[in-house]
SEVO-542521 format. One record per residue (C-alpha): x, y, z; residue number from 1. Coordinates in steps of 0.25 Angstrom, whole numbers, plus 5000, padded with zeros to 4 digits. Layout:
N
<r u="X" v="Y" w="Z" i="NUM"/>
...
REM end
This chain:
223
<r u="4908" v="4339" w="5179" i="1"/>
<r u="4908" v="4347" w="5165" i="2"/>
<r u="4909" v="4361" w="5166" i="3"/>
<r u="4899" v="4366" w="5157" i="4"/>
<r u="4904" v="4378" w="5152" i="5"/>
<r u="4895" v="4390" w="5142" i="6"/>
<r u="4902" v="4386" w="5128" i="7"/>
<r u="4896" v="4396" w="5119" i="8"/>
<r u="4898" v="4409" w="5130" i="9"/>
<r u="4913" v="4404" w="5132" i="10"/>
<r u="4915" v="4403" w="5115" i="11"/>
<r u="4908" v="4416" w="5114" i="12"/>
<r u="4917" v="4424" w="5123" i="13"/>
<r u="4929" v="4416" w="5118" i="14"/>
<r u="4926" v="4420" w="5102" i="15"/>
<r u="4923" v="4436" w="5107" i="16"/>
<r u="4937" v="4435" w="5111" i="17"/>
<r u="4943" v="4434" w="5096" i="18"/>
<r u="4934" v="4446" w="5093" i="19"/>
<r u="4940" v="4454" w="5103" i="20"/>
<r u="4953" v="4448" w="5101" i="21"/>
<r u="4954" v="4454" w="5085" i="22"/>
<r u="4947" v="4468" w="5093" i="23"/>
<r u="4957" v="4467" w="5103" i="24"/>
<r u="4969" v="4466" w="5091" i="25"/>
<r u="4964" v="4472" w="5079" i="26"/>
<r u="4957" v="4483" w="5084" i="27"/>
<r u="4968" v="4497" w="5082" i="28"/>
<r u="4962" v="4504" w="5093" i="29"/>
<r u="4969" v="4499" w="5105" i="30"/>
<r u="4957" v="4504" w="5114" i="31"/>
<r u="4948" v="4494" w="5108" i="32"/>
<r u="4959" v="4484" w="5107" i="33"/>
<r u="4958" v="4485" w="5124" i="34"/>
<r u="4943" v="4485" w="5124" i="35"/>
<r u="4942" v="4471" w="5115" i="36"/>
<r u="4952" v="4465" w="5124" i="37"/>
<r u="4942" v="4470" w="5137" i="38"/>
<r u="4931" v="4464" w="5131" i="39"/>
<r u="4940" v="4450" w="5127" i="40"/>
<r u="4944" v="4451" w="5141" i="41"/>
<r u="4929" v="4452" w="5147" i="42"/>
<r u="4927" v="4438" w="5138" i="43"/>
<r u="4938" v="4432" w="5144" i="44"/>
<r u="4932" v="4434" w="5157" i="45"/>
<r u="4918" v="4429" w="5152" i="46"/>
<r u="4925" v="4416" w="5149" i="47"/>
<r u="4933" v="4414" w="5161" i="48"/>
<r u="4918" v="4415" w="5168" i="49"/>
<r u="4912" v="4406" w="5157" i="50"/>
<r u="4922" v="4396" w="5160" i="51"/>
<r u="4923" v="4398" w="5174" i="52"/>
<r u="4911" v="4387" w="5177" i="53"/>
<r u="4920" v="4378" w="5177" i="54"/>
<r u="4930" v="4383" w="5183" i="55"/>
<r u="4926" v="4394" w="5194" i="56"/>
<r u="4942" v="4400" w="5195" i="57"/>
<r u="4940" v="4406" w="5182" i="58"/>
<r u="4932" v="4418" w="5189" i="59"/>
<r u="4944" v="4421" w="5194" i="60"/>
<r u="4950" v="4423" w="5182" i="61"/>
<r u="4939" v="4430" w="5177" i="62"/>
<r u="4939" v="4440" w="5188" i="63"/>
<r u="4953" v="4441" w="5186" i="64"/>
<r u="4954" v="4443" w="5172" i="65"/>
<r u="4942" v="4453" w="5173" i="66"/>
<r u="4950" v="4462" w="5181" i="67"/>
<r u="4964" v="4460" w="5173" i="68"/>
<r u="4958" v="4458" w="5158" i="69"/>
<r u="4946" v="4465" w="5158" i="70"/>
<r u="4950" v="4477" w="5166" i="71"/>
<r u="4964" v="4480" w="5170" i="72"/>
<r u="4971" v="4476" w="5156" i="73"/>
<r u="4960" v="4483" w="5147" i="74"/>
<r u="4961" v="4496" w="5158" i="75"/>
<r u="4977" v="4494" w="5155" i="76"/>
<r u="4974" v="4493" w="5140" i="77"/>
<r u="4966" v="4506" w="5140" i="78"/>
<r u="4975" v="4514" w="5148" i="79"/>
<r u="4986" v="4512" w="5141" i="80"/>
<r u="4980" v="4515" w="5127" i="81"/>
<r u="4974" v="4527" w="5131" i="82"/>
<r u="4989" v="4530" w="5134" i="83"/>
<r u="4994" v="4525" w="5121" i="84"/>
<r u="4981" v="4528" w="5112" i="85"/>
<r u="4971" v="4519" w="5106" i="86"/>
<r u="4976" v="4516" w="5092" i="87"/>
<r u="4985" v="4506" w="5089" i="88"/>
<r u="4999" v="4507" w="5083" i="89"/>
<r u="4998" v="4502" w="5069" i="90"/>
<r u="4998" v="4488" w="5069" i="91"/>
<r u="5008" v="4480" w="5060" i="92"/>
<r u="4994" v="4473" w="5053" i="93"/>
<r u="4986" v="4483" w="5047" i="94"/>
<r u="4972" v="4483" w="5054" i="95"/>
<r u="4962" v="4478" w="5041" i="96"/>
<r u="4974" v="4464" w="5038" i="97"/>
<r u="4975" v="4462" w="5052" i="98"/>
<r u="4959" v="4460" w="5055" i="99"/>
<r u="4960" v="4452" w="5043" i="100"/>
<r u="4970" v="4444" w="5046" i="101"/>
<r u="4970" v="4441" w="5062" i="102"/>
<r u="4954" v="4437" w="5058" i="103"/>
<r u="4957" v="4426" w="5047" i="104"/>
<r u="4969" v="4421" w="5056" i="105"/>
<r u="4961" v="4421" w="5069" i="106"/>
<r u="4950" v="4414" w="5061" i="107"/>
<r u="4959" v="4404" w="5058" i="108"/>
<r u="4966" v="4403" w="5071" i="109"/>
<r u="4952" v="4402" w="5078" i="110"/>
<r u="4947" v="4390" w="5068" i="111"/>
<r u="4960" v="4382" w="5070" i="112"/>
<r u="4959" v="4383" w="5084" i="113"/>
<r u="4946" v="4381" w="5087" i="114"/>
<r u="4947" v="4368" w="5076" i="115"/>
<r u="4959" v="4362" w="5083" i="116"/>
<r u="4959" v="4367" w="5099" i="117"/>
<r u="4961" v="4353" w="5104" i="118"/>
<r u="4974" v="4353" w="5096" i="119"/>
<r u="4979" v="4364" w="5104" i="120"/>
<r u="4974" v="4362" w="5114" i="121"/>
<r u="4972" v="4346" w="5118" i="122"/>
<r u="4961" v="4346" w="5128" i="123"/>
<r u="4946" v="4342" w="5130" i="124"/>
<r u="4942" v="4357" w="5131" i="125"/>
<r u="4947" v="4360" w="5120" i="126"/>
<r u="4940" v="4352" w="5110" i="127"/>
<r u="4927" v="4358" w="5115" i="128"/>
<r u="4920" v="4372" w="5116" i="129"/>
<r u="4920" v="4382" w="5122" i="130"/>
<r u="4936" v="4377" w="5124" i="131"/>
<r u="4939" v="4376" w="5110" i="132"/>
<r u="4935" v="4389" w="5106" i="133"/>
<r u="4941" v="4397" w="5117" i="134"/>
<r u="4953" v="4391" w="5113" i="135"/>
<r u="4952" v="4396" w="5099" i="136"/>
<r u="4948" v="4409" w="5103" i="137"/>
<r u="4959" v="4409" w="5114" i="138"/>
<r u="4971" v="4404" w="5103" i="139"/>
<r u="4964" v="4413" w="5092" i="140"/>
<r u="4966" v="4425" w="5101" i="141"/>
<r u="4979" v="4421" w="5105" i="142"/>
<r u="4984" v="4422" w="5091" i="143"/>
<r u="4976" v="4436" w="5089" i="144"/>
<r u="4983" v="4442" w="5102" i="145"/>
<r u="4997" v="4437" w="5096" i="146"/>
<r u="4995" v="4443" w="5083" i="147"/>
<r u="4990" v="4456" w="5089" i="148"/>
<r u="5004" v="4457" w="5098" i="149"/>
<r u="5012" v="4453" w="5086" i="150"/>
<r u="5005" v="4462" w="5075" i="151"/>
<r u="5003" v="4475" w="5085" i="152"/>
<r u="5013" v="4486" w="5086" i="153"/>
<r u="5006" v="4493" w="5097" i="154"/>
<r u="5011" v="4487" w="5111" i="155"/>
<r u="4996" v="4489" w="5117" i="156"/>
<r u="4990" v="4480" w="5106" i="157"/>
<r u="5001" v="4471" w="5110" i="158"/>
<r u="4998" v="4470" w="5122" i="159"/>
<r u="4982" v="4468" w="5120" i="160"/>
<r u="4989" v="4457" w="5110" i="161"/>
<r u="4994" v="4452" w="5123" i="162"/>
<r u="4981" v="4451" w="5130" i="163"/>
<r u="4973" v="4444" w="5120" i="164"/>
<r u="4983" v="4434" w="5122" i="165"/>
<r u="4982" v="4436" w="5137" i="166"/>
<r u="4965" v="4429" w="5133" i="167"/>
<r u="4968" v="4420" w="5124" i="168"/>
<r u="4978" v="4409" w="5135" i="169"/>
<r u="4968" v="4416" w="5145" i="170"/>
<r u="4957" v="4410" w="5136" i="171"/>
<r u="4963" v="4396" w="5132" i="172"/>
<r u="4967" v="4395" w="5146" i="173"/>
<r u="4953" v="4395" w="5152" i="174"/>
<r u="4949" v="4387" w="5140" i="175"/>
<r u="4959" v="4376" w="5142" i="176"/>
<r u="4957" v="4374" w="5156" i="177"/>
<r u="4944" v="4379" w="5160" i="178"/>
<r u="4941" v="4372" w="5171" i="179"/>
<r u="4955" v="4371" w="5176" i="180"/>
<r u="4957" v="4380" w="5192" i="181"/>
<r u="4972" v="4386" w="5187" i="182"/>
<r u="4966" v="4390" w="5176" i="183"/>
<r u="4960" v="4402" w="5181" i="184"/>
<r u="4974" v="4405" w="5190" i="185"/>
<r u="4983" v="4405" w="5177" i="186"/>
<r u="4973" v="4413" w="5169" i="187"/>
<r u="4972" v="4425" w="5181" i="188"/>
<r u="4988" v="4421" w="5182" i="189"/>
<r u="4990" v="4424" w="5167" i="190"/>
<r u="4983" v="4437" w="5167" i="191"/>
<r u="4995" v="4449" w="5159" i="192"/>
<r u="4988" v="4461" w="5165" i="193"/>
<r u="5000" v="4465" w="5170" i="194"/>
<r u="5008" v="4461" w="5158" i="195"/>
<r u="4998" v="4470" w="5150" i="196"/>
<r u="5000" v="4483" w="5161" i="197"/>
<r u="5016" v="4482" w="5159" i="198"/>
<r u="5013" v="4481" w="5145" i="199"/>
<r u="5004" v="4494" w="5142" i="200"/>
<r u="5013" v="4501" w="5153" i="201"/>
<r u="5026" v="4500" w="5144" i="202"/>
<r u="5018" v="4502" w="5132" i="203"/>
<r u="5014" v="4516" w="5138" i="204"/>
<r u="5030" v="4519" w="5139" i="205"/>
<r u="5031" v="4516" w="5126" i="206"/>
<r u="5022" v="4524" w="5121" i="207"/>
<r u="5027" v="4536" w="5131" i="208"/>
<r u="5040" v="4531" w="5123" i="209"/>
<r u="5038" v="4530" w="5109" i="210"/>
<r u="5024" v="4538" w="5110" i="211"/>
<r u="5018" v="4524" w="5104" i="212"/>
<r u="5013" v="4510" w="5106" i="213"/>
<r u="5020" v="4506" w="5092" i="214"/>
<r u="5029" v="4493" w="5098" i="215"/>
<r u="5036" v="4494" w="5085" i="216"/>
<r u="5044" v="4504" w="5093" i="217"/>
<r u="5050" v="4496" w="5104" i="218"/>
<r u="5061" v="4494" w="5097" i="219"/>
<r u="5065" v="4508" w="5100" i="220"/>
<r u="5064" v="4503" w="5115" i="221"/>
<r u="5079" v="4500" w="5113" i="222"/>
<r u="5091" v="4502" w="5122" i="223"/>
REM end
């Protein structure tokens, strides 16, 4: 039996996520960096229920990633920039290019991946909605969270970097396999909240340290 599943609720809360994505990254104060990812969080959660008609273990993972998405990690981000303050350590990409640029590539990005999902990834799913545009979202967000990590000098920004790339598999694994019953044990499995806890707490001794977040100073973190 064909799972009949709410296309145009599932692609609504799949596009939010590349608008909370560019918040998440672009955004120099660190509080509301945290507050886009909540709300990105909270729509990961919506899908998981949207999609869990077909496959009623996804509550599961919903509950799950209620407790460690929505509220531990965004509690841990919080404290810890109450710690470190809420503005960002000057980014290598000045604030004005970056927006530009990050939204022409991620237009782009989004187009060819939406335009060409069953090339990457070969399956029924994929050539239809709301599938192929959670893939695009998911890959599109993907690419966002690695630009943020690799363009950000302060380690908090790194590590929300980190977690937007924590949603986008989390949301091309729900997207690939759907209906699958491990998919909902290897999403819960897969869940870095205690990555992002050991993270922030040596980004608090650095800061004790060094009296920043600036990880262009790591290299002083020598023998």
């Amino acid at each position: 039996m064909e799972v009949k599943y709410n296309v145009e609720l599932i692609s609504q809360l799949s596009l939010i996520m590349v608008i909370t994505s560019l918040i998440a990254a672009e955004s120099r104060n660190l509080r509301y960096s945290a507050w886009a990812y909540t709300l990105q969080a909270l729509l990961i959660c919506g899908l998981l229920w949207a999609f869990s008609v077909g496959n009623p273990a996804l509550k599961w993972w919903m509950v799950t990633a209620l407790f460690t998405k929505a509220l531990i990690t965004p509690y841990l981000l919080r404290h810890y920039i109450r710690q470190t303050g809420d503005e960002e350590t000057q980014a290598i990409i000045g604030f004005g290019p970056s927006v530009v640029a990050v939204t022409v590539v991620l237009g782009v990005f989004y187009w060819l991946f939406h335009r060409h999902a069953e090339l990457l990834a070969p399956t029924r799913e994929a050539s239809v909605e709301p599938f192929r545009t959670n893939l695009a979202v998911s890959l599109t967000v993907f690419v966002l969270g690695l630009y943020t990590i690799m363009s950000r000098r302060d380690a908090v920004k790194t590590v929300i970097g980190l977690c937007l790339l924590e949603n986008a598999v989390h949301l091309s694994l729900v997207s690939l396999a759907p209906a699958t019953p491990e998919t909902a044990l290897f999403g819960i499995a897969s869940e870095v909240v205690i990555t992002v806890f050991l993270l922030l707490y040596v980004i608090t001794g650095i800061r004790q340290r060094f009296g920043s977040t600036d990880t262009f100073q790591l290299s002083e973190l020598h023998w």
